[in-house]
DRENPA-3360 file (N, C-alpha, C; in nm, 2 decimals, always signed):
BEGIN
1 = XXXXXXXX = +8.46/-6.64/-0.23/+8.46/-6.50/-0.19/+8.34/-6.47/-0.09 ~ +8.40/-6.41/-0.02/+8.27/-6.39/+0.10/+8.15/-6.31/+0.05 ~ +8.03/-6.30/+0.10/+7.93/-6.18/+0.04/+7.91/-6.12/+0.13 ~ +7.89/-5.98/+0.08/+7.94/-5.84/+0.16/+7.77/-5.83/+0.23 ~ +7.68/-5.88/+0.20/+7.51/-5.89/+0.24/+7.51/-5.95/+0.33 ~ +7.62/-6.08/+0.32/+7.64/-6.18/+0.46/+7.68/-6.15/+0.55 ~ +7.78/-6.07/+0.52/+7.85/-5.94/+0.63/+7.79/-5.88/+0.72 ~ +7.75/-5.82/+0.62/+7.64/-5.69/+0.68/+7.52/-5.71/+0.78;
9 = XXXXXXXX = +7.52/-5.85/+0.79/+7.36/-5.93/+0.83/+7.42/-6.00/+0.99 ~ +7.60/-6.03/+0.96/+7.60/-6.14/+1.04/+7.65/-5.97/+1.14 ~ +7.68/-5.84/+1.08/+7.76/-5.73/+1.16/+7.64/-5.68/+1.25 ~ +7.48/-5.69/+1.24/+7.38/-5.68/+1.26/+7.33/-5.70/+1.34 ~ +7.35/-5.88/+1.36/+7.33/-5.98/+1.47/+7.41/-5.95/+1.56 ~ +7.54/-5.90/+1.53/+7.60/-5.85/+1.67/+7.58/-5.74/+1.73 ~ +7.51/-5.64/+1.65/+7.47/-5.53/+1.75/+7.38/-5.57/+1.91 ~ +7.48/-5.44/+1.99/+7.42/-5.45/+2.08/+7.39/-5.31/+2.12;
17 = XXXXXXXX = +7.24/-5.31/+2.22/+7.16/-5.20/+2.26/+7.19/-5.15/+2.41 ~ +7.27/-5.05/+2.42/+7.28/-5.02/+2.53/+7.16/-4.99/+2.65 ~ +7.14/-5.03/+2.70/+6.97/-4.96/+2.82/+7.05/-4.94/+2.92 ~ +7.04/-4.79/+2.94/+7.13/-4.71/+2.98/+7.09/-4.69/+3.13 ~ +6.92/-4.74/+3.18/+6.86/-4.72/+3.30/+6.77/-4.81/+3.30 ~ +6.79/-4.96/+3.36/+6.69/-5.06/+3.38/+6.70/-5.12/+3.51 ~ +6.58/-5.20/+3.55/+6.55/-5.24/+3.66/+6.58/-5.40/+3.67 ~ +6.64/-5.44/+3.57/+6.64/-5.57/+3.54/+6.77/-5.70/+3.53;
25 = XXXXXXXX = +6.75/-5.76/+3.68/+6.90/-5.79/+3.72/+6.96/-5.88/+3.65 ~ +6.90/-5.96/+3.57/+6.93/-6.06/+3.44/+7.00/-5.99/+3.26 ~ +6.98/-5.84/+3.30/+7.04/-5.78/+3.19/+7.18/-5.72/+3.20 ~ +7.27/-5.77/+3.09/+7.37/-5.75/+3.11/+7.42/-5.61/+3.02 ~ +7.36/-5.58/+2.93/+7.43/-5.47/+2.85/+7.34/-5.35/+2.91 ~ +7.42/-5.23/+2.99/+7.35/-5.15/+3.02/+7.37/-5.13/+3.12 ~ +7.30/-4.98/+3.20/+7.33/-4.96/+3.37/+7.20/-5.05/+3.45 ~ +7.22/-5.09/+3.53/+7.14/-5.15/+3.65/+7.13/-5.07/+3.72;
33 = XXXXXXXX = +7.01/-5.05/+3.81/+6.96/-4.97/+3.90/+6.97/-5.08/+4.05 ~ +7.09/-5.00/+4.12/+7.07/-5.11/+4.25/+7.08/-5.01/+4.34 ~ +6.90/-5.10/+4.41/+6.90/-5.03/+4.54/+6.99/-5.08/+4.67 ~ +6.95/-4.98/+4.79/+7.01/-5.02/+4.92/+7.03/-5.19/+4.99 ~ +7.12/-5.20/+4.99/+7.13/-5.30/+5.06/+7.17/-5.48/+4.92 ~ +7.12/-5.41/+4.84/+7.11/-5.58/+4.69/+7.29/-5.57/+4.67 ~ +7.29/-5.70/+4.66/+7.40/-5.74/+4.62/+7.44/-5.64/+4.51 ~ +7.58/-5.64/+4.52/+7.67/-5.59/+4.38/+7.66/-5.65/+4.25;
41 = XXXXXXXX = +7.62/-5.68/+4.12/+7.66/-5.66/+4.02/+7.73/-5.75/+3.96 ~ +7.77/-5.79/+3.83/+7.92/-5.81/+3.78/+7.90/-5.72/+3.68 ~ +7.77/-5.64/+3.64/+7.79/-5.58/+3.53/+7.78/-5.39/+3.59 ~ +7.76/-5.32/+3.46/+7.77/-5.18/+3.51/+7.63/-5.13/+3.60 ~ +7.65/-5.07/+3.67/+7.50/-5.02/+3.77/+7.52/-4.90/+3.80 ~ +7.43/-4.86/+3.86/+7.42/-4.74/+3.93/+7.39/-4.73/+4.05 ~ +7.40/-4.66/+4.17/+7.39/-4.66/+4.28/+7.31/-4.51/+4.32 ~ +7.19/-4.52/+4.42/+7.16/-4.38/+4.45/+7.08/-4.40/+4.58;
49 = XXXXXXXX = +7.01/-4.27/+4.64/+6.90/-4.29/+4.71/+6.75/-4.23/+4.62 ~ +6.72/-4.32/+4.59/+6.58/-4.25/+4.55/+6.44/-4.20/+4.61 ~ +6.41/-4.09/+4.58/+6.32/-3.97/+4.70/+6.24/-4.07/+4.80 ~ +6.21/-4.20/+4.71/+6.08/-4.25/+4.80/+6.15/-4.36/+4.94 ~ +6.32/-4.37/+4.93/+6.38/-4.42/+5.00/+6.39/-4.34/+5.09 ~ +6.37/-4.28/+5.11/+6.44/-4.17/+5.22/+6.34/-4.14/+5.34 ~ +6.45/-4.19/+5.43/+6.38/-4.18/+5.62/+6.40/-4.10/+5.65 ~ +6.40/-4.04/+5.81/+6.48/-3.94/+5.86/+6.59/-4.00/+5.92;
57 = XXXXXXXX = +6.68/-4.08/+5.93/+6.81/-4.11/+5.92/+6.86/-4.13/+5.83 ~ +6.96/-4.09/+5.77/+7.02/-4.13/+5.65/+7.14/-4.17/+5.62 ~ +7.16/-4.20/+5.77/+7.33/-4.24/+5.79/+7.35/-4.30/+5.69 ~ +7.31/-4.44/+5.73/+7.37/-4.56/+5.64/+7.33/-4.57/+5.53 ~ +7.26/-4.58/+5.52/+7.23/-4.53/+5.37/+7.36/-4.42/+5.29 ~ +7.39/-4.29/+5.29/+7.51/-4.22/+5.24/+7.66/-4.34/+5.29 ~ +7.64/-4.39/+5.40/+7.79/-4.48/+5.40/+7.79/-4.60/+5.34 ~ +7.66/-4.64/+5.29/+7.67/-4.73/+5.18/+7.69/-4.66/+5.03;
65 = XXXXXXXX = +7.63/-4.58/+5.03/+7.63/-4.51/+4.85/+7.78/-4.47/+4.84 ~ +7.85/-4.41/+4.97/+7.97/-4.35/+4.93/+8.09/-4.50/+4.94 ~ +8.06/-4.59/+5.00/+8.15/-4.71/+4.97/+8.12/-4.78/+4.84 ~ +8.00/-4.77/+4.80/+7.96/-4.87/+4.71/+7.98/-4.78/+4.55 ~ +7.99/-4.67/+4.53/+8.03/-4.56/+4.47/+8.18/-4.58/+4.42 ~ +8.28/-4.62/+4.48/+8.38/-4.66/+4.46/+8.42/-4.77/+4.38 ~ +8.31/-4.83/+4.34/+8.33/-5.00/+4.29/+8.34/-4.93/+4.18 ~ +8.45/-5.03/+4.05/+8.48/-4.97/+3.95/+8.37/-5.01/+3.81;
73 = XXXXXXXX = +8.27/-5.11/+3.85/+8.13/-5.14/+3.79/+7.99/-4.98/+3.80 ~ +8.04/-4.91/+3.90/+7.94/-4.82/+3.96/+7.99/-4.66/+3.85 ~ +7.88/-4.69/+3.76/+7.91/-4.56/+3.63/+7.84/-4.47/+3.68 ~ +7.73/-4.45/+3.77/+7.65/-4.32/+3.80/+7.62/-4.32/+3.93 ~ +7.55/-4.19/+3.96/+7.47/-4.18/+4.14/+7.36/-4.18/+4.05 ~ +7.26/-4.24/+4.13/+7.12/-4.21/+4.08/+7.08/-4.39/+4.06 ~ +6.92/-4.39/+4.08/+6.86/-4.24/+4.04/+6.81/-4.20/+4.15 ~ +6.81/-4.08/+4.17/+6.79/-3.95/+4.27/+6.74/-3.86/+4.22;
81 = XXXXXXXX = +6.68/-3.81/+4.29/+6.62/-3.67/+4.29/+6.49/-3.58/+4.30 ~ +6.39/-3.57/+4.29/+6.26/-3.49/+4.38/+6.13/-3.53/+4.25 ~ +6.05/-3.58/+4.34/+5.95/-3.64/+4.33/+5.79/-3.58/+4.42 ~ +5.69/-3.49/+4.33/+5.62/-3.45/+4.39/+5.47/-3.51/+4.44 ~ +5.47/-3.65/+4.43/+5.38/-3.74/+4.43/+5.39/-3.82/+4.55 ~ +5.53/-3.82/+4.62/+5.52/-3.87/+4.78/+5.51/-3.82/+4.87 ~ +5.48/-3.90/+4.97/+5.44/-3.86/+5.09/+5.59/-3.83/+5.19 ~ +5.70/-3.78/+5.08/+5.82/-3.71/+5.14/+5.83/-3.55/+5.18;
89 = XXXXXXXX = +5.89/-3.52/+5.32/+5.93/-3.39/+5.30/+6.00/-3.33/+5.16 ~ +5.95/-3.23/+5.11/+6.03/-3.11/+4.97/+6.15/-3.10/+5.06 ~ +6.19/-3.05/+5.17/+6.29/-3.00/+5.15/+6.41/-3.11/+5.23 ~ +6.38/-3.21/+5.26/+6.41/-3.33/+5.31/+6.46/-3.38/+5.16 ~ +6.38/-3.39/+5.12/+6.43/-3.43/+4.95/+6.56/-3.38/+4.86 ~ +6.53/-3.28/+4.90/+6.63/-3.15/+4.85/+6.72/-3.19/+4.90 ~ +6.79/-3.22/+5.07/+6.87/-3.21/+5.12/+6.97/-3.33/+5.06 ~ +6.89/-3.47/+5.05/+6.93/-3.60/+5.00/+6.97/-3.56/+4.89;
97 = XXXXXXXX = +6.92/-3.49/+4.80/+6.98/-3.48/+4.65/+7.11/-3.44/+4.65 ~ +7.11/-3.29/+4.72/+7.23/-3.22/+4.72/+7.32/-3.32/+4.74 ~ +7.30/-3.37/+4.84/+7.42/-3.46/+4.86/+7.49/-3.54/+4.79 ~ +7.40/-3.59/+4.73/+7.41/-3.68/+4.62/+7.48/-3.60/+4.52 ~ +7.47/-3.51/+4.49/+7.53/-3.41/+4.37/+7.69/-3.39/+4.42 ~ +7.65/-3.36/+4.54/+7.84/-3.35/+4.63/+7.91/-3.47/+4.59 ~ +7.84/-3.58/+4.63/+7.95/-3.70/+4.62/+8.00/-3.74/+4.45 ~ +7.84/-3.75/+4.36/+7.89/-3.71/+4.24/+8.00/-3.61/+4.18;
105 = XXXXXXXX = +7.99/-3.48/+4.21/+8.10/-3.39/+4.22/+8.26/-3.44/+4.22 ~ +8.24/-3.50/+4.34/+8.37/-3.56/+4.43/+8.40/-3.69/+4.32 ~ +8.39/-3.75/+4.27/+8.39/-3.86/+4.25/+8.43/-3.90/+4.11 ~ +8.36/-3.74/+4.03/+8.32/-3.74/+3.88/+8.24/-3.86/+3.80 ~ +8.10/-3.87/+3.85/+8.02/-3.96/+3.80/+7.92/-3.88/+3.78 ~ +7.84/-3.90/+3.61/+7.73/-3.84/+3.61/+7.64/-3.89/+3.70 ~ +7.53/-3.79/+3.72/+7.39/-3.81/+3.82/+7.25/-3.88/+3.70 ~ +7.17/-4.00/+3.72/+7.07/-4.02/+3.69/+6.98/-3.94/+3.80;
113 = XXXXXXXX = +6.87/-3.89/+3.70/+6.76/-3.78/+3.80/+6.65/-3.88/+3.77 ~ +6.58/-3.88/+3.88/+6.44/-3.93/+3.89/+6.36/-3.77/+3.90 ~ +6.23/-3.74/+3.86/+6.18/-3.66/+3.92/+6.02/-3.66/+3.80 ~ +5.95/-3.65/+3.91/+5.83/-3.60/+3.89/+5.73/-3.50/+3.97 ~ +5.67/-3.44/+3.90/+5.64/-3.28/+3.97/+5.67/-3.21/+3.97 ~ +5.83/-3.18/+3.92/+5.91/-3.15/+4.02/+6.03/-3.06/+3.96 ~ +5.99/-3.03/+3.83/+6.08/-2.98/+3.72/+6.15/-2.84/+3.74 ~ +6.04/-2.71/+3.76/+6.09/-2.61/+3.78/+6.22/-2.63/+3.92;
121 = XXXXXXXX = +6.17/-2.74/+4.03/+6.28/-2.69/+4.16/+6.43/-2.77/+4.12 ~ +6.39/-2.88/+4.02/+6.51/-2.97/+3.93/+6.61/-2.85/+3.93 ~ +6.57/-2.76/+3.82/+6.67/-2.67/+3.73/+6.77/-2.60/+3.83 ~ +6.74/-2.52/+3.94/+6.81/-2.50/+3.99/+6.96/-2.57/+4.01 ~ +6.91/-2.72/+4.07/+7.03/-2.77/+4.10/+7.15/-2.82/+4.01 ~ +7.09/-2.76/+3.85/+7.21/-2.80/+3.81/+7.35/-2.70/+3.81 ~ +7.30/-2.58/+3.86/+7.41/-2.48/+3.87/+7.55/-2.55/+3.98 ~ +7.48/-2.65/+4.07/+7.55/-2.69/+4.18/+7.66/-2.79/+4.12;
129 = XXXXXXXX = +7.64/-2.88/+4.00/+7.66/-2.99/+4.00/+7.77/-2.99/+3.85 ~ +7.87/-3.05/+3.91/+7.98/-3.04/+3.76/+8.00/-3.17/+3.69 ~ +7.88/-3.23/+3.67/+7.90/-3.36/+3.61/+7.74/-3.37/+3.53 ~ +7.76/-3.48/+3.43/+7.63/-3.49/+3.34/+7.53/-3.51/+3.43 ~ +7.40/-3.43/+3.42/+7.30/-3.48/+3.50/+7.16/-3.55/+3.36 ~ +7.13/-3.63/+3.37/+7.09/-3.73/+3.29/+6.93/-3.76/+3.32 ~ +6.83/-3.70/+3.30/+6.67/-3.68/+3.32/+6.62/-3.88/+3.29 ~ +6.57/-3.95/+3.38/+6.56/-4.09/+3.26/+6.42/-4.08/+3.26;
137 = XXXXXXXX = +6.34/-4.15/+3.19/+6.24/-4.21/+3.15/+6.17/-4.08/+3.14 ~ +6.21/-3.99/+3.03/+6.16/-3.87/+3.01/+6.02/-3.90/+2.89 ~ +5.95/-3.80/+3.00/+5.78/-3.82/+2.83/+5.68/-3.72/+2.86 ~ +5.77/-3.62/+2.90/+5.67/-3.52/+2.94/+5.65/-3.38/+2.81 ~ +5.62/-3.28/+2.81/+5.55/-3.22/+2.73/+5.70/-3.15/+2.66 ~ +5.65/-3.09/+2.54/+5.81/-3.03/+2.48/+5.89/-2.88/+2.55 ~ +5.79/-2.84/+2.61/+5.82/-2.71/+2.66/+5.89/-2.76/+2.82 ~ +5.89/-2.87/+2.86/+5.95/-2.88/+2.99/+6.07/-2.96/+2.92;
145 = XXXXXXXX = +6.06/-3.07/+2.80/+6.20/-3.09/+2.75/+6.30/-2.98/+2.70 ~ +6.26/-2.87/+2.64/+6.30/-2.81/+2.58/+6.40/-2.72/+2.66 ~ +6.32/-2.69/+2.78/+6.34/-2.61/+2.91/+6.56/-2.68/+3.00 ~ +6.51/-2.84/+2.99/+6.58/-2.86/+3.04/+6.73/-2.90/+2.94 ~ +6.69/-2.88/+2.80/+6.78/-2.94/+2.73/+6.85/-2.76/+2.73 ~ +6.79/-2.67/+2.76/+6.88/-2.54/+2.77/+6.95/-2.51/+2.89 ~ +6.94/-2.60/+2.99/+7.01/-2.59/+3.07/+7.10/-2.74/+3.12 ~ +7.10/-2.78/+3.01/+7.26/-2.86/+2.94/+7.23/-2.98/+3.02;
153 = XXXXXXXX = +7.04/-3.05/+3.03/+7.07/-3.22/+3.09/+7.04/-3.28/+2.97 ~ +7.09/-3.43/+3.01/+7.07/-3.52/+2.91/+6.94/-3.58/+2.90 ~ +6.85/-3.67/+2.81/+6.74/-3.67/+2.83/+6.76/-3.85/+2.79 ~ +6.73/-3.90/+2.88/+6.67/-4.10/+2.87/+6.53/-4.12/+2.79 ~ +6.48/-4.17/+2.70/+6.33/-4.18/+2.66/+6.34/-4.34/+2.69 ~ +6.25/-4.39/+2.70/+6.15/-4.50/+2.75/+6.09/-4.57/+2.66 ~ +6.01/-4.67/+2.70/+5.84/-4.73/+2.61/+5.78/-4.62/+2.59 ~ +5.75/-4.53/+2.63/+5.64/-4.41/+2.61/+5.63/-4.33/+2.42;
161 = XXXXXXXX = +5.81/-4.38/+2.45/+5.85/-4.34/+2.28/+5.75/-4.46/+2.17 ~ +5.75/-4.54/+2.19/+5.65/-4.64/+2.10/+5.52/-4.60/+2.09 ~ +5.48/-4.56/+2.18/+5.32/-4.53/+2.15/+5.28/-4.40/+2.17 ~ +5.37/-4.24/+2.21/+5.31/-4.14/+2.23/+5.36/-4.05/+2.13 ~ +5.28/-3.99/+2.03/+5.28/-3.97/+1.93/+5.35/-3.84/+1.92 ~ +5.32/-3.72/+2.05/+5.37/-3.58/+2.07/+5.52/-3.62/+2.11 ~ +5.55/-3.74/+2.20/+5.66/-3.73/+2.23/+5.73/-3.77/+2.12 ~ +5.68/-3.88/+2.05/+5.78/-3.88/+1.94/+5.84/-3.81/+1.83;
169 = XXXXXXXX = +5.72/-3.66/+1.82/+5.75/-3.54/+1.76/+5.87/-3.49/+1.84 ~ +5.85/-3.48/+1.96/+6.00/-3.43/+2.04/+6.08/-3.48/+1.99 ~ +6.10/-3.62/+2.04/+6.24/-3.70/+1.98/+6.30/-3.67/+1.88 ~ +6.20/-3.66/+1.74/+6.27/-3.65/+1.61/+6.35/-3.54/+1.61 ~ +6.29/-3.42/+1.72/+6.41/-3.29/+1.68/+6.51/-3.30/+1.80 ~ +6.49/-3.39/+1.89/+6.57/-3.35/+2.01/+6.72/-3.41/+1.99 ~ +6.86/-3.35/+1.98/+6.98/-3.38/+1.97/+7.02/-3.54/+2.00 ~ +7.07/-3.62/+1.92/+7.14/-3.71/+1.97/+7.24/-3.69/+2.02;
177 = XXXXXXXX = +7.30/-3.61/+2.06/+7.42/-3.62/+2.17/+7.38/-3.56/+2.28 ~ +7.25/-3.58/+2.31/+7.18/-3.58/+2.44/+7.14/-3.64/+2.48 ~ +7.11/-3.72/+2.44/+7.01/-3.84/+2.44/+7.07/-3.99/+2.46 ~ +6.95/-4.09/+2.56/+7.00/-4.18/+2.59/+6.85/-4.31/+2.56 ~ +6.91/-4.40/+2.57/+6.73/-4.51/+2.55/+6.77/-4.60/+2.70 ~ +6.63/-4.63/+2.75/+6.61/-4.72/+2.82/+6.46/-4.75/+2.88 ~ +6.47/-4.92/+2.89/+6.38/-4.97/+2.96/+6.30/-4.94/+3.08 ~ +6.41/-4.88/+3.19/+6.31/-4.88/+3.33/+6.29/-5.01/+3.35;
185 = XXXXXXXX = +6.15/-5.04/+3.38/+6.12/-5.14/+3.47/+6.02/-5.20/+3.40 ~ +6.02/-5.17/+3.23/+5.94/-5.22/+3.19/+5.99/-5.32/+3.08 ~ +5.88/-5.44/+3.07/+5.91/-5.56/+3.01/+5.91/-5.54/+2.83 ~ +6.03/-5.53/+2.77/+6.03/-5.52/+2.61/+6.15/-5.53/+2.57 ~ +6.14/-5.53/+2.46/+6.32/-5.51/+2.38/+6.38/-5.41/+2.35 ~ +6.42/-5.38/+2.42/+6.54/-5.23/+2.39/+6.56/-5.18/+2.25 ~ +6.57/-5.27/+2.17/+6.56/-5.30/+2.02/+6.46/-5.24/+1.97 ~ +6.33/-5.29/+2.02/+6.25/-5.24/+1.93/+6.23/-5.03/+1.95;
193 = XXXXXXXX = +6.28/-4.99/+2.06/+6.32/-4.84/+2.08/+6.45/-4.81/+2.04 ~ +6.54/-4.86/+2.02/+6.61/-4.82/+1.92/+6.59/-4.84/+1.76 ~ +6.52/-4.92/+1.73/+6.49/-4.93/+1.54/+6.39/-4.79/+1.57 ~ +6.27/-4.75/+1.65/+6.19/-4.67/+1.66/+6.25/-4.54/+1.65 ~ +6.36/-4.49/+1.74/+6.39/-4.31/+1.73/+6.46/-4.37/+1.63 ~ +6.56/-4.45/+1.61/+6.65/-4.43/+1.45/+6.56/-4.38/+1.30 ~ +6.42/-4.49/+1.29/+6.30/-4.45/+1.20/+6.32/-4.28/+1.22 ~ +6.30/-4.25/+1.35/+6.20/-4.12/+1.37/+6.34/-4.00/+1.32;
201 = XXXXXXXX = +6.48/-4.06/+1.37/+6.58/-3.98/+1.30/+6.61/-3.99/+1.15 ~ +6.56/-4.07/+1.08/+6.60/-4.09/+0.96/+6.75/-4.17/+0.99 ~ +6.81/-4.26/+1.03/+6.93/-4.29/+1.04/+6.87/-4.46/+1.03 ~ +7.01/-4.48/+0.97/+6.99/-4.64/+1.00/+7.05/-4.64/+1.11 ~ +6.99/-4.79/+1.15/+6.99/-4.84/+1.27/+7.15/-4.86/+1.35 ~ +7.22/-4.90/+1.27/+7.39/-4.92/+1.28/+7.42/-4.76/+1.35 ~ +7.40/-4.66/+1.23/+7.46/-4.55/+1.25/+7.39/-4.44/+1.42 ~ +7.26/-4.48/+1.44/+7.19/-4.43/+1.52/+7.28/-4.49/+1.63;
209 = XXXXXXXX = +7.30/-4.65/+1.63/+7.36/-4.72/+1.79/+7.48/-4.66/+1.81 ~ +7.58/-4.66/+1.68/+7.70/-4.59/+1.72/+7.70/-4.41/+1.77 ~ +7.60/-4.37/+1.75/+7.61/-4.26/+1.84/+7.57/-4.23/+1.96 ~ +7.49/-4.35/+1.99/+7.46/-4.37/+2.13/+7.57/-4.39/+2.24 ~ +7.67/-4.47/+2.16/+7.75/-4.54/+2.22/+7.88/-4.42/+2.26 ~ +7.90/-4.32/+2.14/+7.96/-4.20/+2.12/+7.91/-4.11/+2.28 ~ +7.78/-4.15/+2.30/+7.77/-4.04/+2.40/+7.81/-4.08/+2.58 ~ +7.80/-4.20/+2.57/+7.86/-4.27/+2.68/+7.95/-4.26/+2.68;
217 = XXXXXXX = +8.06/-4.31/+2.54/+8.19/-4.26/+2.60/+8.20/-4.09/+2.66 ~ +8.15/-4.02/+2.57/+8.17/-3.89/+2.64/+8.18/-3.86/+2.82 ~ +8.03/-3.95/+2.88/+8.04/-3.99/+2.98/+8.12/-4.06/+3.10 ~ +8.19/-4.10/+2.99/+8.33/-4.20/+3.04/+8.22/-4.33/+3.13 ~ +8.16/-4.36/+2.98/+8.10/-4.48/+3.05/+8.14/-4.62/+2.97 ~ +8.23/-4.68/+3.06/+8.27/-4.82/+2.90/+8.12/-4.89/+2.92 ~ +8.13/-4.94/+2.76/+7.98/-4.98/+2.72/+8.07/-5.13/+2.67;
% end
């Protein structure tokens, strides 16, 4: 007779961790962030212009995102969106986003947002935009989380959740069906931030992934 502990152990081993926003082209479960010009993929990615890419021509650049948008591997635009730390035009920035929100629109793909600085001029655009817009590597204070979870974006947490102690007061109250985990560009195991907010939810680990996974489908993202 089989044992139900053996089960349970070998059902365990096969979980897998979604990283929903990473930089890391050897990772296969999860969105990939690919920039201008890198090869395609075999797994899921995302495509965008991000603030610090942006020239004053933008041709090709949008006739690549809008061809490469089309691939049936390409689950999001992004990451995009306004960053107050470069040496980019604000409203040059702005213009690139919008756009980016259009073709999202057009397309029905949520938006990953990049943004720092940059929160109050964020909010506005989501009035523009009829698709999930998705904040990633969020770790900023609860009053700017809080801000943006009332105007219906999703929130990505990061490494930052392992070691920042206010943010992980956030987390504990912040909805799982808003919420998303990932890596970025940093070197660790997706794992160990998922057993972390599961602790901080009180959920086992099993039950915490399956609702992660709940929220991507919402997304109409196959995981």
């Amino acid at each position: 007779m089989f044992n139900v502990s053996k089960m349970i152990f070998l059902i365990f081993l096969k979980m897998k961790f979604f990283d929903f926003h990473h930089h890391h082209p050897k990772a296969w479960f999860g969105i990939y962030n690919l920039k201008f010009g890198e090869e395609i993929p075999e797994t899921l990615f995302s495509a965008g212009i991000h603030p610090d890419s942006i020239v004053e021509n933008m041709d090709e650049h949008f006739l690549w995102l809008k061809e490469i948008s089309k691939n049936k591997n390409c689950a999001a635009i992004g990451e995009c969106g306004l960053d107050g730390l470069i040496q980019v035009d604000e409203k040059l920035q702005e213009e690139v986003f919008e756009k980016q929100i259009f073709l999202a629109n057009e397309i029905q793909k949520p938006l990953i947002i990049h943004c720092v600085r940059r929160f109050s001029q964020l909010i506005p655009f989501r009035k523009k935009t009829k698709v999930p817009m998705i904040v990633h590597g969020f770790n900023k204070r609860k009053t700017i989380g809080d801000d943006l979870l009332k105007h219906d974006f999703y929130l990505s947490f990061g490494k930052s959740v392992l070691q920042n102690v206010n943010l992980q007061d956030f987390v504990r109250d912040f909805p799982i069906e808003k919420m998303f985990l990932e890596t970025d560009s940093a070197d660790f195991d997706i794992k160990d931030l998922y057993e972390k907010v599961a602790e901080l939810k009180n959920l086992k680990l099993e039950e915490f992934n399956q609702k992660i996974m709940k929220n991507l489908h919402f997304l109409n993202i196959s995981s």
